[in-house]
Z-matrix of the N, CA and C atoms (Angstrom, degrees):
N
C 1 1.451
C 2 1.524 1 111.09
N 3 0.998 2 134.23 1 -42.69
C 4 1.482 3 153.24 2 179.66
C 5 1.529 4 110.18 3 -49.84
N 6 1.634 5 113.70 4 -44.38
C 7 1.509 6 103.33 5 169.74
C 8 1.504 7 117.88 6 -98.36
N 9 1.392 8 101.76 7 38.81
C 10 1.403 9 113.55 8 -174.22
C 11 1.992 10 101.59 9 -118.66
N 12 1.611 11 99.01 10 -53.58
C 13 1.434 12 106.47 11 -173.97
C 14 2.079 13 106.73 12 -94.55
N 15 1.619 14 79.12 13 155.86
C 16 1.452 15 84.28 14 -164.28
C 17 1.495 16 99.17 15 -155.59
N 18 1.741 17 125.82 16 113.71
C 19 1.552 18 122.24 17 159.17
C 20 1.237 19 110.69 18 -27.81
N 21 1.229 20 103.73 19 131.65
C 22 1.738 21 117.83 20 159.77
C 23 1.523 22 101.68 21 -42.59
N 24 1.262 23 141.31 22 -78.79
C 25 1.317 24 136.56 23 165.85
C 26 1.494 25 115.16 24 -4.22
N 27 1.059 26 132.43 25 -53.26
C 28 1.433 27 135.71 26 -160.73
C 29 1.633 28 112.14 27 -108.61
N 30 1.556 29 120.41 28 -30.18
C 31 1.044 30 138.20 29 145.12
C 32 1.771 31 127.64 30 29.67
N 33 1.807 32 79.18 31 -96.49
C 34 1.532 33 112.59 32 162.54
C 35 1.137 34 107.63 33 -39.57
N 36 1.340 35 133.55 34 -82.23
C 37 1.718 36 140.73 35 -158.69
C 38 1.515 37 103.12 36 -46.80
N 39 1.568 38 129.44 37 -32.56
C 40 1.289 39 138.41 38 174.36
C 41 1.420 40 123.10 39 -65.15
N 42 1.468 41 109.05 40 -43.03
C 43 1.671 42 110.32 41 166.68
C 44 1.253 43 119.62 42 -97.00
N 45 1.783 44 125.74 43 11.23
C 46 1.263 45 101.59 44 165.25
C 47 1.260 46 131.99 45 -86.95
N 48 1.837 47 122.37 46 -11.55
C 49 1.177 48 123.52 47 177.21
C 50 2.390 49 96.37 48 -69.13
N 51 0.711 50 110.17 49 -12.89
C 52 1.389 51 119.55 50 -169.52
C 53 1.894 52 97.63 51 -86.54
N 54 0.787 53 118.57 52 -36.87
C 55 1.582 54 115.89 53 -175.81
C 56 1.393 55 114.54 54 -71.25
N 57 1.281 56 111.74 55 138.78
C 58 1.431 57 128.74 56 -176.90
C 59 1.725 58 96.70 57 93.61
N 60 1.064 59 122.99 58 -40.98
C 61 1.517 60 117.44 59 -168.19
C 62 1.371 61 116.74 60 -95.58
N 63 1.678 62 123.09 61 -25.49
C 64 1.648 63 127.88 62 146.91
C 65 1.045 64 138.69 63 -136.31
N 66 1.372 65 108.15 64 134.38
C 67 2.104 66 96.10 65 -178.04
C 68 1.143 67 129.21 66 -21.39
N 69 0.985 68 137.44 67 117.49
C 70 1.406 69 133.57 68 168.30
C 71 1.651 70 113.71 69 -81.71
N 72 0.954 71 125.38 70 131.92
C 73 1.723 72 117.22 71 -167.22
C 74 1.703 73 93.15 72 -152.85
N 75 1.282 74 108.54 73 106.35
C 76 1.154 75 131.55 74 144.36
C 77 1.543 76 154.77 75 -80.62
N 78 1.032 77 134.88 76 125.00
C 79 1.902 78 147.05 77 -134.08
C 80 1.840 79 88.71 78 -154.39
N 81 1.272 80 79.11 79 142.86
C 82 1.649 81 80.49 80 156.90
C 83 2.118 82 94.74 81 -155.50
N 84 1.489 83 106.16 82 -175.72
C 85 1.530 84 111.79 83 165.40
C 86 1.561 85 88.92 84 158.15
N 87 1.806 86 100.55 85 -178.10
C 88 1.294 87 124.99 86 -166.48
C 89 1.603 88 98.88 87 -78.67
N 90 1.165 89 123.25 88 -35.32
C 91 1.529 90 130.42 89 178.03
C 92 1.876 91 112.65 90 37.77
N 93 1.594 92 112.34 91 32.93
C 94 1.233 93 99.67 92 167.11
C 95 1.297 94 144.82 93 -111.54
N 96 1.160 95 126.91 94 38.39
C 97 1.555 96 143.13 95 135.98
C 98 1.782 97 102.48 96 -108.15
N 99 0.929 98 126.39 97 97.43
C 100 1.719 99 125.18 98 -173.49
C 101 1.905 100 93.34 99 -79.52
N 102 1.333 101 98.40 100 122.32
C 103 1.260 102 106.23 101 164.58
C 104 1.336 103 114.85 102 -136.62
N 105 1.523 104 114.41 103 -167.70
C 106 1.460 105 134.33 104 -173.67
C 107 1.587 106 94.03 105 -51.16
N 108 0.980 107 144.04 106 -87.64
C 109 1.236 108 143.67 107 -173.65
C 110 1.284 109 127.00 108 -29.83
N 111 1.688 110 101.64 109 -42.56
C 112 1.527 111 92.50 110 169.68
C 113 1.620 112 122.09 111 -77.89
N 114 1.515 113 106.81 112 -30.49
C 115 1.145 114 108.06 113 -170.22
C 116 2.095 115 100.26 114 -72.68
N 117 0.847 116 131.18 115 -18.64
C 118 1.600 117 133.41 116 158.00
C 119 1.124 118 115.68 117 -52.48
N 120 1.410 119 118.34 118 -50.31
C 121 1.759 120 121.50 119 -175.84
C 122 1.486 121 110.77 120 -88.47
N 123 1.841 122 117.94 121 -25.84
C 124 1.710 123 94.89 122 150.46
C 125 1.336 124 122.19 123 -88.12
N 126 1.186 125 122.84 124 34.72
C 127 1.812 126 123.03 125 177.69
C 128 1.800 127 93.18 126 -119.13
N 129 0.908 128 118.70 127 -41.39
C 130 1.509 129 127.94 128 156.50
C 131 1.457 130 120.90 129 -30.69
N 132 1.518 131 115.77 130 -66.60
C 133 1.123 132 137.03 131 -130.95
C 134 1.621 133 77.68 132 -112.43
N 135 1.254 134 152.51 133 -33.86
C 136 1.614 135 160.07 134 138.21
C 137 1.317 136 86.81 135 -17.63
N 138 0.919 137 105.38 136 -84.16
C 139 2.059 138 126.86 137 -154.53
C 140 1.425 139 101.77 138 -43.61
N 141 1.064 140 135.36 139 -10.40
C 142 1.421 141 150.70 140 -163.88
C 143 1.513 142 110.64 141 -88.51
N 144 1.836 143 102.43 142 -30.03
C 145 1.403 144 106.81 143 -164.50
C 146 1.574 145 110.46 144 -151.88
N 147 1.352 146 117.49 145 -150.17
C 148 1.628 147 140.61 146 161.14
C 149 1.192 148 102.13 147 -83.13
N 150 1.589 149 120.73 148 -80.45
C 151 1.410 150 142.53 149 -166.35
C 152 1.394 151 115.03 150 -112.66
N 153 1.631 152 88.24 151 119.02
C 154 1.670 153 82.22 152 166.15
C 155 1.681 154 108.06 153 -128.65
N 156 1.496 155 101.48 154 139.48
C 157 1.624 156 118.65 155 -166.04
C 158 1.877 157 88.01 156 -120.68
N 159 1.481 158 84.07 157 138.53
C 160 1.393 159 102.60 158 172.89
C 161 1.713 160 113.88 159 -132.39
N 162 1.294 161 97.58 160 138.38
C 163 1.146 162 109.95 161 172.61
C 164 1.348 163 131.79 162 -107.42
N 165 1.191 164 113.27 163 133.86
C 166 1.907 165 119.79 164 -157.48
C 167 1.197 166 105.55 165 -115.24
N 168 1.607 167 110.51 166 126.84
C 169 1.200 168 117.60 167 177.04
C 170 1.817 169 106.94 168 -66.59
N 171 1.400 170 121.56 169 143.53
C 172 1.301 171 131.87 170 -164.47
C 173 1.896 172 95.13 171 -83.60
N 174 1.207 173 117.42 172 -179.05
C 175 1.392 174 117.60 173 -171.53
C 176 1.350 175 103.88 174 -81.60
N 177 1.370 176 115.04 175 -44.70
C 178 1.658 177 107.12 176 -177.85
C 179 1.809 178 123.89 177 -88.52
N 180 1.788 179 80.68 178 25.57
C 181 1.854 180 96.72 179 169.85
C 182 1.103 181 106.56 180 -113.64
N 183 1.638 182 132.27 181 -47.87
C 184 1.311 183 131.84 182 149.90
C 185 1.675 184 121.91 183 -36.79
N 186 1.223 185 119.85 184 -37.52
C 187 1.275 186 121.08 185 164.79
C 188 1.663 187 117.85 186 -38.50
N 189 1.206 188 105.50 187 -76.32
C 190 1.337 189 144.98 188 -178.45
C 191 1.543 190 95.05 189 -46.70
N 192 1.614 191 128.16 190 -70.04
C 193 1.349 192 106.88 191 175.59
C 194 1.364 193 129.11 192 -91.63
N 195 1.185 194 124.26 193 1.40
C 196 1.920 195 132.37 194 153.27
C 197 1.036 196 110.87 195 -95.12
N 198 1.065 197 156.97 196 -76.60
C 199 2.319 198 156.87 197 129.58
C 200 1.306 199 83.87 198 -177.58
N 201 1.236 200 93.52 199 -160.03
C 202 1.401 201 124.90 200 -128.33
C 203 1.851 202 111.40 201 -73.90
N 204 1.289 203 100.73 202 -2.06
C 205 1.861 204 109.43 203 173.97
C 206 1.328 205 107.66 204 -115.62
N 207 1.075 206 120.23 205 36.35
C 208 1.378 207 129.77 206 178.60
C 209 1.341 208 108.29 207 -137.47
N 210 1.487 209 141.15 208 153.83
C 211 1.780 210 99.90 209 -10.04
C 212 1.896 211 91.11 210 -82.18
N 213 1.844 212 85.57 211 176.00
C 214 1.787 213 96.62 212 170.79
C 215 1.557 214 110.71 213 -91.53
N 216 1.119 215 109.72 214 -18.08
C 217 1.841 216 120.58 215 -173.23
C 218 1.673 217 103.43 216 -95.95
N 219 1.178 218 132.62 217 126.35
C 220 1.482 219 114.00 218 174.87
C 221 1.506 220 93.08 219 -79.31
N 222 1.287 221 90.85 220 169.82
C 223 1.566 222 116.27 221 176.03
C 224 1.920 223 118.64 222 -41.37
N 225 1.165 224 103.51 223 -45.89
C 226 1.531 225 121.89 224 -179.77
C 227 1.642 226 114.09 225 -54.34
N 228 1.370 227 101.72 226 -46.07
C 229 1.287 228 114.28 227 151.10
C 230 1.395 229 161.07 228 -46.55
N 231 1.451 230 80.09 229 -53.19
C 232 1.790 231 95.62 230 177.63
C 233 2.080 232 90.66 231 -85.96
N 234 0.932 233 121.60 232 -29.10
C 235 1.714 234 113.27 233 -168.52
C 236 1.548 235 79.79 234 -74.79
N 237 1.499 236 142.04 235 -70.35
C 238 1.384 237 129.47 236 173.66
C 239 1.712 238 125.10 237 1.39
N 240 1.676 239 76.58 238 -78.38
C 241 1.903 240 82.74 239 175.50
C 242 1.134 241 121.64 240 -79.54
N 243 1.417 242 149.68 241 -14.21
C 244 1.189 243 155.77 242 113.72
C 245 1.929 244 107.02 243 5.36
N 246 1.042 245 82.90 244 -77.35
C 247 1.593 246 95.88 245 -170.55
C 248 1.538 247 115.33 246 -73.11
N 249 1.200 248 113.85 247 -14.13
C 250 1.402 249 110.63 248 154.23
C 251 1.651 250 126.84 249 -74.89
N 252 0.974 251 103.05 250 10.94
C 253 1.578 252 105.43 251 -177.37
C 254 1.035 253 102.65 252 -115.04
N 255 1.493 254 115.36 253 138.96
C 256 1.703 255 134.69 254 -150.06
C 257 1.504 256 85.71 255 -80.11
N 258 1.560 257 140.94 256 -59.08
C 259 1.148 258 127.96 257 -154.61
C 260 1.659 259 105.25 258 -62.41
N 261 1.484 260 131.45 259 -47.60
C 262 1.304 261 119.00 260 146.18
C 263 1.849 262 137.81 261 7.95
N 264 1.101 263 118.75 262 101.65
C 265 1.047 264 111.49 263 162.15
C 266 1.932 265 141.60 264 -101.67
N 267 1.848 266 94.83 265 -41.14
C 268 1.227 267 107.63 266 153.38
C 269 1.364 268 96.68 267 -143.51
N 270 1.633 269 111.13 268 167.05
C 271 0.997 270 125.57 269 170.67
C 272 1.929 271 106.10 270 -134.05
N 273 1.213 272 103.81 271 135.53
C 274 1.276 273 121.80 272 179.07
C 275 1.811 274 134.70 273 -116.78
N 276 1.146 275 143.47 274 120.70
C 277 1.654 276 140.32 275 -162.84
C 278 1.801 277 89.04 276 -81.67
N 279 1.470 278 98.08 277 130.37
C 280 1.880 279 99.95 278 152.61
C 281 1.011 280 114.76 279 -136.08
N 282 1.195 281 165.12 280 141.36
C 283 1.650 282 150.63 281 -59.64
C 284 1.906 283 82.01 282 152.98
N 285 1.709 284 139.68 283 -20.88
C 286 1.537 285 107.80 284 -165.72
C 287 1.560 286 98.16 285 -113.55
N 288 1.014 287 98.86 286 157.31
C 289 1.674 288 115.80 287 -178.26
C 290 1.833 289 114.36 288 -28.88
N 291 1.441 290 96.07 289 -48.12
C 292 1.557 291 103.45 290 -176.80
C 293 1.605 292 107.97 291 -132.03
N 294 1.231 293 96.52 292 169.88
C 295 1.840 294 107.89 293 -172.14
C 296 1.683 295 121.64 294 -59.79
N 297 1.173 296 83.86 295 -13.28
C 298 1.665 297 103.44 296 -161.09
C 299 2.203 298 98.87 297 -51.63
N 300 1.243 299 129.91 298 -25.24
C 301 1.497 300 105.52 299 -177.95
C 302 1.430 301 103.66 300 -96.87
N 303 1.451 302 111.79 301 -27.42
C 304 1.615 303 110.68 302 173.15
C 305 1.399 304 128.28 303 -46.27
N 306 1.775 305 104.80 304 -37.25
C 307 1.131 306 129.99 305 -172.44
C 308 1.552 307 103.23 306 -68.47
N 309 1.334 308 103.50 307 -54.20
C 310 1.784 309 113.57 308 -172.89
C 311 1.883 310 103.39 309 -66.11
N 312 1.269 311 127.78 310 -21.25
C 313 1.035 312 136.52 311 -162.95
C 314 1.843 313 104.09 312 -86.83
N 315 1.489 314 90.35 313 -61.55
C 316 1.637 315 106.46 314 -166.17
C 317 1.831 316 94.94 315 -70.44
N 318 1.276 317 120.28 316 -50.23
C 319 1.675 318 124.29 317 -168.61
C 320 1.416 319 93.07 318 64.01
N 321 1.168 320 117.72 319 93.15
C 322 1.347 321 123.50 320 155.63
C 323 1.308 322 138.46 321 -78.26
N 324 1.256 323 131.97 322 137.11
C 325 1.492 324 119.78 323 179.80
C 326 1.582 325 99.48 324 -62.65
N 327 1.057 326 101.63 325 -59.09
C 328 1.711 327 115.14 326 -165.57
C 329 1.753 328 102.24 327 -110.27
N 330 1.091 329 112.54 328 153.39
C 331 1.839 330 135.86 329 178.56
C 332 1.654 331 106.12 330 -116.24
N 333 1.313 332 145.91 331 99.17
C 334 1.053 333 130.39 332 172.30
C 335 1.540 334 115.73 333 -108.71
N 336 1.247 335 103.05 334 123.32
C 337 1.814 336 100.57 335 170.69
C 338 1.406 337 118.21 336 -122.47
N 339 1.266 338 126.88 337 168.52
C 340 1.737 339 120.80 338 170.58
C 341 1.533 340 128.73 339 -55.82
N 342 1.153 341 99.92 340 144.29
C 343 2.038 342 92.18 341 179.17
C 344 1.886 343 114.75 342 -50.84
N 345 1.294 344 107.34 343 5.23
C 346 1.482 345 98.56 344 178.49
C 347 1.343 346 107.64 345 -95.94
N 348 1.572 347 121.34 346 16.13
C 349 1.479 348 125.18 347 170.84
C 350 1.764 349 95.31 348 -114.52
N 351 1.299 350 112.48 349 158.91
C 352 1.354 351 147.25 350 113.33
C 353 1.503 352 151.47 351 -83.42
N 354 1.024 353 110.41 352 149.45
C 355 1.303 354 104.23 353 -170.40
C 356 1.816 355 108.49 354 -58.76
N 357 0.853 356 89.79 355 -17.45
C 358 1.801 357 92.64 356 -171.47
C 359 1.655 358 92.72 357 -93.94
N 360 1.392 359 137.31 358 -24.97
C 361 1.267 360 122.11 359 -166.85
C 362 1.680 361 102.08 360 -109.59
N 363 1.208 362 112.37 361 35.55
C 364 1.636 363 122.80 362 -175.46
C 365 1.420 364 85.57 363 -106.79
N 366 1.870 365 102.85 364 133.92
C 367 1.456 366 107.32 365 161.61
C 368 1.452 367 108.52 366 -59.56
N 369 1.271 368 100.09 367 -53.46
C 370 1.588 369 105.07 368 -151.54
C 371 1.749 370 112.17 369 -90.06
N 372 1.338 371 112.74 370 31.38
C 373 1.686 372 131.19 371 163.08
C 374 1.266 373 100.19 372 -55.40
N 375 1.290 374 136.46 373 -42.05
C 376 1.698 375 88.89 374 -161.20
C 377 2.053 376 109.45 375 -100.21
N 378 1.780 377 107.82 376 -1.64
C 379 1.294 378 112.37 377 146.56
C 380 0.964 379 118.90 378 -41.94
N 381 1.091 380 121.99 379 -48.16
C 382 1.690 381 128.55 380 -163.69
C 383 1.293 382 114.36 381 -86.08
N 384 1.254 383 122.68 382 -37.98
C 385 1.238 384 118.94 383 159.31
C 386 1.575 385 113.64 384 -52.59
N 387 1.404 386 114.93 385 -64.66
C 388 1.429 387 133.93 386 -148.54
C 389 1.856 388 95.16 387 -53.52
N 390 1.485 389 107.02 388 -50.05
C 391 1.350 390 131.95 389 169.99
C 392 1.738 391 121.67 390 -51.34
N 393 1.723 392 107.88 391 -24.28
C 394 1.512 393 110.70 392 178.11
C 395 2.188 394 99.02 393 76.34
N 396 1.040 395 104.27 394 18.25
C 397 1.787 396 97.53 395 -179.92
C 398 1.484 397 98.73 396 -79.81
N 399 1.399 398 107.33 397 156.63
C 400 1.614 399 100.76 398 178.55
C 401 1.620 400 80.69 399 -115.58
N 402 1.519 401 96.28 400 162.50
C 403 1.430 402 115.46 401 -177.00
C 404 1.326 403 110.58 402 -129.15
N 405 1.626 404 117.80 403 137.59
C 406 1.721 405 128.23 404 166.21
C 407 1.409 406 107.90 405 -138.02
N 408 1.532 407 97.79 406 151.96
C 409 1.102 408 137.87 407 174.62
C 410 1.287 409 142.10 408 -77.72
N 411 1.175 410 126.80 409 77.36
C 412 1.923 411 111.37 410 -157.51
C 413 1.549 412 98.40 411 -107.79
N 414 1.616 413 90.20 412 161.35
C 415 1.651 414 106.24 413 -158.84
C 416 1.471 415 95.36 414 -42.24
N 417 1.678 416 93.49 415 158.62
C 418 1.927 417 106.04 416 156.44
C 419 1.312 418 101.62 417 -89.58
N 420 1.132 419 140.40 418 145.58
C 421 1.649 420 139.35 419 170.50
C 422 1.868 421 82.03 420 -113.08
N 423 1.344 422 119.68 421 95.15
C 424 1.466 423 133.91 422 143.94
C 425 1.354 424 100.07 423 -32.05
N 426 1.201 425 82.64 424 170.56
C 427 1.437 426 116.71 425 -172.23
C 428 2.177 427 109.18 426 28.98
N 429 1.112 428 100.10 427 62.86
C 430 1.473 429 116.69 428 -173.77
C 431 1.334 430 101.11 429 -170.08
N 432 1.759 431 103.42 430 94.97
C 433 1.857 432 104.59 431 -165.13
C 434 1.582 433 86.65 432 -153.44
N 435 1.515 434 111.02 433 115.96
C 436 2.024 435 105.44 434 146.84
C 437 1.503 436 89.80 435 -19.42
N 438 0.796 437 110.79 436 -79.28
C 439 1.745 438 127.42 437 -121.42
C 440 1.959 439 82.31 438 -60.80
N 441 1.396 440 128.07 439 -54.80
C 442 1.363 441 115.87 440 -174.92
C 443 1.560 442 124.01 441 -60.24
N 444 1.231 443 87.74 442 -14.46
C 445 2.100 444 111.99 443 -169.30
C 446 1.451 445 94.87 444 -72.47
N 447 1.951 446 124.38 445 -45.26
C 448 0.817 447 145.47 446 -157.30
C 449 2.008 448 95.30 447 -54.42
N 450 1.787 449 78.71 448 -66.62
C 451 1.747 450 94.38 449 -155.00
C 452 1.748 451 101.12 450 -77.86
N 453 1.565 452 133.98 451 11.10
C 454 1.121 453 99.69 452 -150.04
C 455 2.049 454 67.29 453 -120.46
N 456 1.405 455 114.38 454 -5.43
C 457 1.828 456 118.10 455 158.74
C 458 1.553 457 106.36 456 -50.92
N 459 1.381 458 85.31 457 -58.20
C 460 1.766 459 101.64 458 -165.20
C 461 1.438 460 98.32 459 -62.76
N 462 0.725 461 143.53 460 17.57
C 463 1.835 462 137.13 461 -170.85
C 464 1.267 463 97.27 462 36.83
């Protein structure tokens, strides 16, 4: 796991011998129940490029956008299993509401998020613009949600 995860701080210095020679394709999310769905949209979101680096929302960012029983995996964890998955390349912690410093940090060739975004319903659109990143979309596979995994435990 260790030559997988990497501080945002240190990050950068890791993908620049990598630039110019492979896509860089960046994803991030809360990713804490990892299921079938997610693991589709990072095999997806791979296929897109060379490298794909993901960025994980930290626990008291998942907090903040699921509340206050969220996440169930701490952070240490979910970047763990993250990084055990072959399509994986790096995995990174970000701590702010939206993608927008990861983005400025990592410089991605490519931005990939789920078909339940648009370009117009992306926080971090006008980074991406401002930055020249192109952005895609890979399928949502419905009915493949934490959040349904959550309630369908709970009866």
């Amino acid at each position: 796991m260790l030559k997988k995860f990497y501080p945002l701080a240190s990050l950068a210095e890791k993908l620049d011998p990598l630039r110019g020679h492979e896509t860089l394709v960046l994803t991030n999310g809360c990713f804490d129940l990892l299921h079938v769905g997610h693991v589709r949209y990072l095999q997806a979101a791979r296929a897109q490029g060379g490298c794909l680096i993901v960025g994980l929302n930290t626990d008291l960012s998942v907090q903040a956008i699921k509340g206050p029983s969220r996440p169930l995996n701490r952070e240490e964890d979910r970047a763990e299993v993250l990084a055990a998955l072959s399509c994986v390349d790096f995995v990174t912690l970000f701590a702010e509401p939206t993608a927008d410093h990861l983005i400025e940090i990592v410089k991605p060739d490519l931005y990939v998020k789920a078909g339940d975004y648009t370009l117009d319903t992306l926080p971090e659109r006008e980074t991406l613009l401002r930055l020249a990143v192109k952005v895609a979309f890979m399928p949502f596979f419905a009915g493949h949600s934490t959040s349904s995994l959550i309630a369908k435990a709970q009866g």
